[in-house]
N, CA, C and O atoms as CSV, one atom per row, in Angstrom:
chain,resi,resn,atom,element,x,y,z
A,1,UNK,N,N,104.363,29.826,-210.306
A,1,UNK,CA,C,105.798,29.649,-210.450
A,1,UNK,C,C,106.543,30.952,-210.148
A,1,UNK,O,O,107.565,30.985,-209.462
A,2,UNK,N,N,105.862,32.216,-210.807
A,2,UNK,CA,C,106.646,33.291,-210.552
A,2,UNK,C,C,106.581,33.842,-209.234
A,2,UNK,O,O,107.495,34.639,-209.024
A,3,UNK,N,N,105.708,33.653,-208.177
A,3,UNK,CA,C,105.275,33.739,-207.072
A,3,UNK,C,C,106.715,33.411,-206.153
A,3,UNK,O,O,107.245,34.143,-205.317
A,4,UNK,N,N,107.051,32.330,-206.524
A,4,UNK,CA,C,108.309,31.661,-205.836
A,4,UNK,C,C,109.342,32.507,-205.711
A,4,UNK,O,O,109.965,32.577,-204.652
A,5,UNK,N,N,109.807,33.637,-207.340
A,5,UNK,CA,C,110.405,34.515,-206.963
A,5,UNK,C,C,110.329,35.996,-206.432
A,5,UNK,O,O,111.048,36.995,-206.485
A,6,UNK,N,N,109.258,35.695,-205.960
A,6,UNK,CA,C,109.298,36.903,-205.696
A,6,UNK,C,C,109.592,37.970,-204.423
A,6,UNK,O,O,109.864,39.158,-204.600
A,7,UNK,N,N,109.467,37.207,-202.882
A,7,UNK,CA,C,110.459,37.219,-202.206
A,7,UNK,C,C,112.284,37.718,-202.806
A,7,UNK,O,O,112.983,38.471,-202.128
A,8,UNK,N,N,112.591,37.326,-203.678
A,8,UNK,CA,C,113.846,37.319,-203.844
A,8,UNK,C,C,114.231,38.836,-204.940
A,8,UNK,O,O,115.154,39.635,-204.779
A,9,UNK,N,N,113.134,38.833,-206.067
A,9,UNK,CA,C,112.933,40.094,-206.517
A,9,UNK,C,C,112.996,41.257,-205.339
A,9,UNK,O,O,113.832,42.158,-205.418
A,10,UNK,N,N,112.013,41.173,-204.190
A,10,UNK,CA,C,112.083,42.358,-203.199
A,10,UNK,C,C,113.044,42.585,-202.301
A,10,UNK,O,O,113.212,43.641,-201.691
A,11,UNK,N,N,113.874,41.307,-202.182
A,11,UNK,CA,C,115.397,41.532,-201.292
A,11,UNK,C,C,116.117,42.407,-202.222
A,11,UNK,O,O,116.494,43.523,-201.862
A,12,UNK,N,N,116.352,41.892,-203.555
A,12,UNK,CA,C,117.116,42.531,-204.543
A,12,UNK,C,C,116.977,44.239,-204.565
A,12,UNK,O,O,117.907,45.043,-204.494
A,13,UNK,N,N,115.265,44.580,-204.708
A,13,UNK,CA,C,114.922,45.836,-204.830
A,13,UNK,C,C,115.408,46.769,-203.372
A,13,UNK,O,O,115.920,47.889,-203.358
A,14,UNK,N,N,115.105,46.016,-202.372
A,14,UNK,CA,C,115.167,46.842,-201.007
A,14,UNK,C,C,116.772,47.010,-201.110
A,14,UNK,O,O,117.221,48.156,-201.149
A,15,UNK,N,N,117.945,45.533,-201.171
A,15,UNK,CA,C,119.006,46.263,-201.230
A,15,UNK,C,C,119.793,47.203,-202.159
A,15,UNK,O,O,120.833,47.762,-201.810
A,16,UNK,N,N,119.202,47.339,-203.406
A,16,UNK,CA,C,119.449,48.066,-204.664
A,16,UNK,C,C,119.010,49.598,-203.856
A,16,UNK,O,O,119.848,50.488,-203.718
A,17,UNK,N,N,117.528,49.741,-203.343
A,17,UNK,CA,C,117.602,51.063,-202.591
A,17,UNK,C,C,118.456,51.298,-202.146
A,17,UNK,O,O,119.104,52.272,-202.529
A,18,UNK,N,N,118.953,50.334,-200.890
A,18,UNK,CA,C,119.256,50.782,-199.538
A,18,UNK,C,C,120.954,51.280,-200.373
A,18,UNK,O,O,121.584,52.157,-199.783
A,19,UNK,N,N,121.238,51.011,-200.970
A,19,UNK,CA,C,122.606,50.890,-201.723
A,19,UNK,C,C,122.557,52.237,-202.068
A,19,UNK,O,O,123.118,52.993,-201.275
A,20,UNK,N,N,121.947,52.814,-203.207
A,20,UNK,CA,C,121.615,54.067,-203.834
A,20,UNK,C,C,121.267,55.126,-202.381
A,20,UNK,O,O,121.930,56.161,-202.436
A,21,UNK,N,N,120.676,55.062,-201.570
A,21,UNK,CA,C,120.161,55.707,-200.474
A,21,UNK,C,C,121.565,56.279,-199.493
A,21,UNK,O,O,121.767,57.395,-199.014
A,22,UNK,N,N,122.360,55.077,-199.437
A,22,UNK,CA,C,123.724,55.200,-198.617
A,22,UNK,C,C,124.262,56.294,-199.565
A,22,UNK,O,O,124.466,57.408,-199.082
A,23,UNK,N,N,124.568,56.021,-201.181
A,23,UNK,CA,C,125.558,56.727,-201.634
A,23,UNK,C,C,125.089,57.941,-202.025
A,23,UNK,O,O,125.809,58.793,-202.545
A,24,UNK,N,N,123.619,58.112,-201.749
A,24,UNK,CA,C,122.819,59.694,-202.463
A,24,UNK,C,C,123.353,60.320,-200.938
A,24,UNK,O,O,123.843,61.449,-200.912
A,25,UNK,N,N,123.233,59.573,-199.780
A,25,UNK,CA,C,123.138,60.317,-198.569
A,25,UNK,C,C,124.772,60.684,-198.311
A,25,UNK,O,O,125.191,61.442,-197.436
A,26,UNK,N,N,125.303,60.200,-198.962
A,26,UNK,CA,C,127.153,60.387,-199.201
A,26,UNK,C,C,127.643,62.213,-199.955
A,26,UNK,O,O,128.337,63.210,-199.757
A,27,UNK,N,N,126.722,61.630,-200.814
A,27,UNK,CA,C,126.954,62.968,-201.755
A,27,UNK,C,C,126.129,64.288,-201.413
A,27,UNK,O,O,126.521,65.373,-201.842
A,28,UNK,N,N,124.912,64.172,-200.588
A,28,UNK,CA,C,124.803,65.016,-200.039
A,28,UNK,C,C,124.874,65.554,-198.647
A,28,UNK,O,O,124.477,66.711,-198.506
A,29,UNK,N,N,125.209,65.065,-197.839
A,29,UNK,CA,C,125.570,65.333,-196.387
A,29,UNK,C,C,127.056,65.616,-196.500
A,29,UNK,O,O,127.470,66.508,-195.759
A,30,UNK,N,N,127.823,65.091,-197.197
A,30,UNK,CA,C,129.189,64.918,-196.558
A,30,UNK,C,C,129.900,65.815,-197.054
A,30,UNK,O,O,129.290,66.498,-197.878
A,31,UNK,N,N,131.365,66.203,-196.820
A,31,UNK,CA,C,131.992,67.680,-196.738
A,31,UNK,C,C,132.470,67.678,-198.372
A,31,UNK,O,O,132.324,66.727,-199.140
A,32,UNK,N,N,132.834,68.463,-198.566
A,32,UNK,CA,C,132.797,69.188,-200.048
A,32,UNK,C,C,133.983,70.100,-199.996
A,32,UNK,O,O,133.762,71.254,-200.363
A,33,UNK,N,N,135.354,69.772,-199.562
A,33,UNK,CA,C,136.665,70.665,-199.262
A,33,UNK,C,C,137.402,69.807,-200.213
A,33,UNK,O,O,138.236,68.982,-199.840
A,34,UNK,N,N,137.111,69.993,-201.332
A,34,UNK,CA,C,138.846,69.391,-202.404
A,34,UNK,C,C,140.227,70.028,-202.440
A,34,UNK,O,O,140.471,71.003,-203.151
A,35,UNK,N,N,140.881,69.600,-201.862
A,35,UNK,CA,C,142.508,70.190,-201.996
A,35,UNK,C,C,143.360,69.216,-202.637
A,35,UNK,O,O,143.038,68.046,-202.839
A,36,UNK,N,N,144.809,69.919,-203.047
A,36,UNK,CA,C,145.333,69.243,-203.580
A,36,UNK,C,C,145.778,67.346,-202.977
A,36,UNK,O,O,145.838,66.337,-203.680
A,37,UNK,N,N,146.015,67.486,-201.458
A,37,UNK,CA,C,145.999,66.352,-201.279
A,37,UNK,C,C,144.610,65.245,-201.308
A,37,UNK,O,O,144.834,64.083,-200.969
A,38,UNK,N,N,143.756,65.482,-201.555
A,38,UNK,CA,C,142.597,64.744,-201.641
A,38,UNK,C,C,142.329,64.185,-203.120
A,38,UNK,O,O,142.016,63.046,-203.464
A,39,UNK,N,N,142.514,65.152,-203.766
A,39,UNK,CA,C,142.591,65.023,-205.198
A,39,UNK,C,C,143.478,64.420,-206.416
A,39,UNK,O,O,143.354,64.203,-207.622
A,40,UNK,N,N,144.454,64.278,-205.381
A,40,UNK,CA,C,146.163,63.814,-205.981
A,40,UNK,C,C,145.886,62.060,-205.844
A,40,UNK,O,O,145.514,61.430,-204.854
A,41,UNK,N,N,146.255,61.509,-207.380
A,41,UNK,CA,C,146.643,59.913,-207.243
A,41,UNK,C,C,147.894,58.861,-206.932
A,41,UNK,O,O,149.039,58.628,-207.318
A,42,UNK,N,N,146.724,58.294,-205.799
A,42,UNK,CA,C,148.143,58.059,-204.475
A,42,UNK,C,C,147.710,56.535,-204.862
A,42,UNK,O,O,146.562,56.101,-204.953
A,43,UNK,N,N,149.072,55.763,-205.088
A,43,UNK,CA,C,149.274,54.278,-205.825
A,43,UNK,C,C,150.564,53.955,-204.890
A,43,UNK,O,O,151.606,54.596,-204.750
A,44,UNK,N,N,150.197,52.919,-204.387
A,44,UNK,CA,C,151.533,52.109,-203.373
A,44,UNK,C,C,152.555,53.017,-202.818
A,44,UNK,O,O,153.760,52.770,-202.849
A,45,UNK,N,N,151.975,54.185,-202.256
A,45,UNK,CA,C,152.560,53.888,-201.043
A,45,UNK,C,C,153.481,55.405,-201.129
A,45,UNK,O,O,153.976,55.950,-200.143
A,46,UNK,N,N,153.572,55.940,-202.612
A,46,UNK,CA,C,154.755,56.844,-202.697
A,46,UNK,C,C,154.008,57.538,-203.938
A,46,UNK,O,O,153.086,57.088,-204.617
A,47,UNK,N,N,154.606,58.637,-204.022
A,47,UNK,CA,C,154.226,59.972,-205.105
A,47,UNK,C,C,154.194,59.816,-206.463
A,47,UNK,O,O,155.359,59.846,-206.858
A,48,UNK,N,N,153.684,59.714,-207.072
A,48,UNK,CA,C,153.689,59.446,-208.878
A,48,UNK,C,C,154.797,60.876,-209.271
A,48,UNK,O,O,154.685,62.101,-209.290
A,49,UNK,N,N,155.942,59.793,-209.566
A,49,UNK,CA,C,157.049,61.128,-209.666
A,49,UNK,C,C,157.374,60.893,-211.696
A,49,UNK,O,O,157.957,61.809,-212.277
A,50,UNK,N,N,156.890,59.551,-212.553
A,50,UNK,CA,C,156.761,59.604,-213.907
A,50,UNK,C,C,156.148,58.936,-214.339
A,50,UNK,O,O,155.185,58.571,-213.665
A,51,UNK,N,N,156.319,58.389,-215.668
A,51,UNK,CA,C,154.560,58.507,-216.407
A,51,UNK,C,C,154.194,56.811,-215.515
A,51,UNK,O,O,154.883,56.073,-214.810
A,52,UNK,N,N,153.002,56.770,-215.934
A,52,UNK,CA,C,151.904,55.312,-215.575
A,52,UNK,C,C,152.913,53.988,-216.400
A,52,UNK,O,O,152.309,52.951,-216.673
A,53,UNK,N,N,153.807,54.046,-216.616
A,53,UNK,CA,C,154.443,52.664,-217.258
A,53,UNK,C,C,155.426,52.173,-217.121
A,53,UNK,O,O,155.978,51.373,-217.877
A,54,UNK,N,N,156.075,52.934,-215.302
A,54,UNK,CA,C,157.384,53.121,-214.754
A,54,UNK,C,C,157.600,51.455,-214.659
A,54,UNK,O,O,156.602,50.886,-215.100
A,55,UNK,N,N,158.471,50.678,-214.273
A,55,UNK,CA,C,158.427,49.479,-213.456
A,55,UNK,C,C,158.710,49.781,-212.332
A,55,UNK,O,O,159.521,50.617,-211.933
A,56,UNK,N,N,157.959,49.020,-211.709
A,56,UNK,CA,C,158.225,48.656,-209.649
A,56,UNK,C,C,159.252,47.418,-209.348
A,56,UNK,O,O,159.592,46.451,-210.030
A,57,UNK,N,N,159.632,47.902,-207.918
A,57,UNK,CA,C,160.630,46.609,-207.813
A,57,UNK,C,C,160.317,45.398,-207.478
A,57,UNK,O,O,159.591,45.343,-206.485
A,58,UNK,N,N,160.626,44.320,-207.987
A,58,UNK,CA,C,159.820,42.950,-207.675
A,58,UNK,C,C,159.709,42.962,-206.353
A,58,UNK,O,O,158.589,42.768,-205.879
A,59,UNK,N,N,160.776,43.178,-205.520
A,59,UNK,CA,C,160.158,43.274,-204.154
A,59,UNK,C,C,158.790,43.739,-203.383
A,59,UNK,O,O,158.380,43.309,-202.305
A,60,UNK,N,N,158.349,44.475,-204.006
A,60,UNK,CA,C,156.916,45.154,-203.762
A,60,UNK,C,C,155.842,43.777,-203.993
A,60,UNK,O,O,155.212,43.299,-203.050
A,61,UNK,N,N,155.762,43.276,-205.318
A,61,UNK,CA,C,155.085,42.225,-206.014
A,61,UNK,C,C,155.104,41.053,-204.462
A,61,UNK,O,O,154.190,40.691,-203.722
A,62,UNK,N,N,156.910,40.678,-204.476
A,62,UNK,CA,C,156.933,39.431,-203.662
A,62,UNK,C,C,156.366,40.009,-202.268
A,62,UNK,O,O,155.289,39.416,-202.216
A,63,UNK,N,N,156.425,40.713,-201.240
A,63,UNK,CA,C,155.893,41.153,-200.256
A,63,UNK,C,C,154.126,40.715,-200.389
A,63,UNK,O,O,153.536,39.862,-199.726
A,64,UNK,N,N,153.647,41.482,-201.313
A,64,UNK,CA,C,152.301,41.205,-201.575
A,64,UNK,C,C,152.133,40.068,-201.761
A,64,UNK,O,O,151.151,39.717,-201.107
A,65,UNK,N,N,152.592,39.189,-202.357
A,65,UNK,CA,C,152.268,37.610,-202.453
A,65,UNK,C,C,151.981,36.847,-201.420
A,65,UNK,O,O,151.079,36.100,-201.041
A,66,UNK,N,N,153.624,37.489,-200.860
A,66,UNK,CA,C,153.440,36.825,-199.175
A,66,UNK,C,C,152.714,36.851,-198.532
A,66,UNK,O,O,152.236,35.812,-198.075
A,67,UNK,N,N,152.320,37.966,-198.218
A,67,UNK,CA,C,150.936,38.562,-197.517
A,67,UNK,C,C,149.821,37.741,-197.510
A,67,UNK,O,O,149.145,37.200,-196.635
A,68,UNK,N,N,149.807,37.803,-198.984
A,68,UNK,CA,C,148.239,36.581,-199.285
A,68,UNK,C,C,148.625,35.084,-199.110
A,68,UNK,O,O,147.813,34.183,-198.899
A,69,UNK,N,N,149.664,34.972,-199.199
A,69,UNK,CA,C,149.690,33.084,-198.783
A,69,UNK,C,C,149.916,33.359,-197.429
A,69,UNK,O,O,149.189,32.523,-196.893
A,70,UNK,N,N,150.563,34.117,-196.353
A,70,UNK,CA,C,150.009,33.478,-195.155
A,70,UNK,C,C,148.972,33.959,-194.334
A,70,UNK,O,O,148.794,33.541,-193.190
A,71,UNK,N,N,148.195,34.930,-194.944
A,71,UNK,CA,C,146.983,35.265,-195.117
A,71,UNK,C,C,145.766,34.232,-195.212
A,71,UNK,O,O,144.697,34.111,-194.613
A,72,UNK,N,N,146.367,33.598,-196.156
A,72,UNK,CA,C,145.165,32.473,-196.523
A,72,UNK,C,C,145.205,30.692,-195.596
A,72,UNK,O,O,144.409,29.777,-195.383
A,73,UNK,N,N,147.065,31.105,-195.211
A,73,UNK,CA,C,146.977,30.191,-194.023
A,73,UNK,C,C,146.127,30.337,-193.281
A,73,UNK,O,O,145.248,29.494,-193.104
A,74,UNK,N,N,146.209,31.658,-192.560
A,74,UNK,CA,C,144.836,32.324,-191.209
A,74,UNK,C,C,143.765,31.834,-191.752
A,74,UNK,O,O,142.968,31.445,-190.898
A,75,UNK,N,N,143.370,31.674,-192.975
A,75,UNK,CA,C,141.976,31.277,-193.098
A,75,UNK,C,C,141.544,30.050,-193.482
A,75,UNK,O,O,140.464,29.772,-194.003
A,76,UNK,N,N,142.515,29.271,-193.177
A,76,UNK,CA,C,142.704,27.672,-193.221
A,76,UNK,C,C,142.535,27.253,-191.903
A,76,UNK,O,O,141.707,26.385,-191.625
A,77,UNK,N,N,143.363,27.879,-190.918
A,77,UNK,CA,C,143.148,27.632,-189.474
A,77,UNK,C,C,141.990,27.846,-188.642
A,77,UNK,O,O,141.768,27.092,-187.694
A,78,UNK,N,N,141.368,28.645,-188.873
A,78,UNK,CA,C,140.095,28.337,-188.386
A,78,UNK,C,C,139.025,27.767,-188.381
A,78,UNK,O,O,138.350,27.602,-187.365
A,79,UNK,N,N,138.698,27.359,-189.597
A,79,UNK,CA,C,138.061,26.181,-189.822
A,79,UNK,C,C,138.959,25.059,-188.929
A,79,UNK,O,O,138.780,25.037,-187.711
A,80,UNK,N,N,139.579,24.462,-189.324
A,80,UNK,CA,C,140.241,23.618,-188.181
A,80,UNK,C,C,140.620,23.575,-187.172
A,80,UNK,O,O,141.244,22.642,-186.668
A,81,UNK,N,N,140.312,24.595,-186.673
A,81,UNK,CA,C,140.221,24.889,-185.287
A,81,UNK,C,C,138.864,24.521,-184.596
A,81,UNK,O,O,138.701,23.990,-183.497
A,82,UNK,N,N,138.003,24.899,-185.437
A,82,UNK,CA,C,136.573,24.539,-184.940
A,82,UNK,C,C,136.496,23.228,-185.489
A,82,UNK,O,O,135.866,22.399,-184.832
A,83,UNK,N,N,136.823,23.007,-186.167
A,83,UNK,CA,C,136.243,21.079,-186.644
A,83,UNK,C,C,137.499,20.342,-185.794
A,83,UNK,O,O,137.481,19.127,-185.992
A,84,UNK,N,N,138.435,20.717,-185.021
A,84,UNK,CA,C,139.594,19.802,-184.512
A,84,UNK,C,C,139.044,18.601,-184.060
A,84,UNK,O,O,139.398,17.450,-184.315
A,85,UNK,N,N,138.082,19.035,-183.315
A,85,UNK,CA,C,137.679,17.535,-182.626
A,85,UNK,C,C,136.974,16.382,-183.482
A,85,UNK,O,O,137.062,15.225,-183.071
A,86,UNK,N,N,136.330,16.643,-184.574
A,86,UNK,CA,C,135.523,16.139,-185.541
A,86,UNK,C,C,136.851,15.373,-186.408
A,86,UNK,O,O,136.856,14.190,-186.749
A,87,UNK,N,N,137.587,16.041,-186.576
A,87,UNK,CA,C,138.605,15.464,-187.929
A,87,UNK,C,C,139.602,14.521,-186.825
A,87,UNK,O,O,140.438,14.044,-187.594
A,88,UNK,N,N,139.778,14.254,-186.087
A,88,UNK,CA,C,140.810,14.126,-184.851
A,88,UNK,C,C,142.455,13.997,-185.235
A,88,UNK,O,O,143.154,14.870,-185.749
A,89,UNK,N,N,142.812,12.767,-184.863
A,89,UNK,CA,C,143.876,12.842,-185.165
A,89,UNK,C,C,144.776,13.144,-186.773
A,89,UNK,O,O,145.915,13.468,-187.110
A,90,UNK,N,N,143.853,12.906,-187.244
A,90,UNK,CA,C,144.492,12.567,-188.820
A,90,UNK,C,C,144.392,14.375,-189.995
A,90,UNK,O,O,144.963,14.923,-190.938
A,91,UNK,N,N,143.509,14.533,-189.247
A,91,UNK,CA,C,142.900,16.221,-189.315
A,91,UNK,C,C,144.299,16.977,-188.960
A,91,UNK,O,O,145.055,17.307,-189.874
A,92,UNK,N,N,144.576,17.206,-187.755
A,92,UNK,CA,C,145.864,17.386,-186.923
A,92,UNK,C,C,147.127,17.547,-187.983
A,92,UNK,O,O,147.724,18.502,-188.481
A,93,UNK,N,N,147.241,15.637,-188.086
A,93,UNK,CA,C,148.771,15.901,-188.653
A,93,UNK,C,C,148.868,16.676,-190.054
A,93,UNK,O,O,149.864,17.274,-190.463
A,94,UNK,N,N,147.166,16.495,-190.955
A,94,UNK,CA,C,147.705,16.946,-192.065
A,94,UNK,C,C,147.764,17.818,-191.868
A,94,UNK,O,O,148.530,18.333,-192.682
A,95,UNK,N,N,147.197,18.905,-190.809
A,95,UNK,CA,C,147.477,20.628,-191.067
A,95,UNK,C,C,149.066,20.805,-190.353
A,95,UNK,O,O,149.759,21.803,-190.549
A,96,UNK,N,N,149.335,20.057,-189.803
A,96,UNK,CA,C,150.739,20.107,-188.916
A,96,UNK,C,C,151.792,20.197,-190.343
A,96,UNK,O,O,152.789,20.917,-190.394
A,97,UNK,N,N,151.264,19.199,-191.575
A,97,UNK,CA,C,152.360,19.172,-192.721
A,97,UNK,C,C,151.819,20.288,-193.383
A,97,UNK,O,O,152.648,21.070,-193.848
A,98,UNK,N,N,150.643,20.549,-193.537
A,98,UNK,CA,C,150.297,21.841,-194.439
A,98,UNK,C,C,151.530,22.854,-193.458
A,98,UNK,O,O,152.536,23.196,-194.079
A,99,UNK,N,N,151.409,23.280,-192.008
A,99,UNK,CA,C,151.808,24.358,-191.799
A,99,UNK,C,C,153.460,24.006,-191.476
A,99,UNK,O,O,154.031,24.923,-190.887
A,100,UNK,N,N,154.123,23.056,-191.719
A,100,UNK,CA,C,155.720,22.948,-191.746
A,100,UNK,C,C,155.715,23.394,-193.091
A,100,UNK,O,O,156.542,24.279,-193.309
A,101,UNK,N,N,154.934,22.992,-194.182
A,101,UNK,CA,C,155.402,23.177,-195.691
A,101,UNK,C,C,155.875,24.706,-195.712
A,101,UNK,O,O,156.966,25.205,-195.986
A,102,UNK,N,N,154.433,25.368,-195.250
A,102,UNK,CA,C,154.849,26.731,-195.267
A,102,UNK,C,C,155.879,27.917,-194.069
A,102,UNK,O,O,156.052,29.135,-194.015
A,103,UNK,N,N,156.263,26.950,-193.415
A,103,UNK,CA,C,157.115,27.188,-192.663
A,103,UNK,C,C,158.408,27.422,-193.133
A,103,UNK,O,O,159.136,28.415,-193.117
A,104,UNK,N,N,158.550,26.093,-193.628
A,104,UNK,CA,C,159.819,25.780,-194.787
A,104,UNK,C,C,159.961,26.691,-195.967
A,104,UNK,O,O,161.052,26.771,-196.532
A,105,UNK,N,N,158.668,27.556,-196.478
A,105,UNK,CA,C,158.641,28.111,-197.366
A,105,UNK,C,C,159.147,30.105,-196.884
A,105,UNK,O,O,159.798,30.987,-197.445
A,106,UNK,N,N,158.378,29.982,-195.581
A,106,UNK,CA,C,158.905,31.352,-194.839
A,106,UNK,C,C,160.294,31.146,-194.911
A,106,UNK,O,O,160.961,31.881,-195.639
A,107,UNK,N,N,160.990,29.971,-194.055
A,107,UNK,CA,C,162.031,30.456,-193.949
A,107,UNK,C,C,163.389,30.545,-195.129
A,107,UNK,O,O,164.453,31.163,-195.091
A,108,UNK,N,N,162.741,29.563,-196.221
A,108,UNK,CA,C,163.454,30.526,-197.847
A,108,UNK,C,C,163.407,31.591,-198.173
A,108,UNK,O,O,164.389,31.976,-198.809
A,109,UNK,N,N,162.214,32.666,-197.909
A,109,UNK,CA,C,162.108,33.486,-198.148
A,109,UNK,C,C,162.844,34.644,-197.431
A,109,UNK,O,O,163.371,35.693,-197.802
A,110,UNK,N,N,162.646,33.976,-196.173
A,110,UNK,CA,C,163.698,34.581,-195.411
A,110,UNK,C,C,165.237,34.828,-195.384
A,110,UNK,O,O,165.920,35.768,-194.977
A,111,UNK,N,N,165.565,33.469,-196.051
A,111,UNK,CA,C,167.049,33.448,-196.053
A,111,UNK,C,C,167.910,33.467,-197.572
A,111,UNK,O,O,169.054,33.170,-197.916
A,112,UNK,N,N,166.557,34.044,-198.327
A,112,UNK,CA,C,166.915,34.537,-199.735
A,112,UNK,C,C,167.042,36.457,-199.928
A,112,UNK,O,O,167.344,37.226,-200.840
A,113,UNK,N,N,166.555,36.595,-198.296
A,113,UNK,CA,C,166.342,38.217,-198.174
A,113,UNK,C,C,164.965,38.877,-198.534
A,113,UNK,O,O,164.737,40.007,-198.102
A,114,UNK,N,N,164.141,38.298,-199.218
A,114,UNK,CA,C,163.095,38.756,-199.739
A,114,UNK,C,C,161.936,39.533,-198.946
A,114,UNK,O,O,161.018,40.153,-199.483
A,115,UNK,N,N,162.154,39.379,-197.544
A,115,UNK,CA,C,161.393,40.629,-196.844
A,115,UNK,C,C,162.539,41.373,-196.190
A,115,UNK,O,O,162.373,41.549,-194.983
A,116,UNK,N,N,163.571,41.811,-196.659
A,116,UNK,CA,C,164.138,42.992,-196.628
A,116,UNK,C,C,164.028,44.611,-197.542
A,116,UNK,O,O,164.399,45.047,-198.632
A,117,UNK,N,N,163.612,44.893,-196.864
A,117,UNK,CA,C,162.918,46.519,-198.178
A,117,UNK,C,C,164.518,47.286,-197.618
A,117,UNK,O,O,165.110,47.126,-196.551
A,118,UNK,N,N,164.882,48.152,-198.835
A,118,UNK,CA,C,165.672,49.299,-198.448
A,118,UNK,C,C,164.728,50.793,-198.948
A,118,UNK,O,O,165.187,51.914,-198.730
């Protein structure tokens, strides 16, 4: 029975090396120059000018959201791109309403201002 795993024990071990091996070979080959800009904590985009509990502007938040929903469109479309012919017609229209929904949803966003940064 234990035989069965054991193949899977030695994938585990080889990539647990190969893992440790990358990051030993990180820490010792690679350059060793700390300056202040290397060392300094850099968070979205701009300078930590007061303490860790400032608020950000929702705009930042909504941008990022966006990002990931039509982000995750792109990764809806390809799959259906490759199965188009398999799903045929009916495949089609529903992604045609999936992608008006979010069409409809860009262009609220749009005409609420919400990808305008100052």
């Amino acid at each position: 029975m234990l035989e069965n795993y054991l193949p899977i024990l030695i994938f585990i071990l080889v990539g647990i090396f190969v893992g440790i091996a990358a990051v030993g070979l990180g820490f010792v080959l690679g350059p060793h120059k700390p300056d202040t800009e290397k060392t300094s904590p850099y968070e979205c985009g701009f300078e930590a000018f007061e303490d860790t509990r400032m608020k950000f502007d929702v705009r930042y938040y909504l941008v990022a959201i966006l990002f990931i929903i039509f982000d995750l469109e792109i990764a809806f479309l390809f799959p259906w791109a490759v199965a188009l012919d398999s799903i045929g017609m009916a495949g089609f229209w529903a992604m045609m309403i999936f992608l008006g929904i979010l069409v409809v949803g860009f262009i609220y966003e749009w005409k609420k201002g919400a990808l305008e940064w100052e």
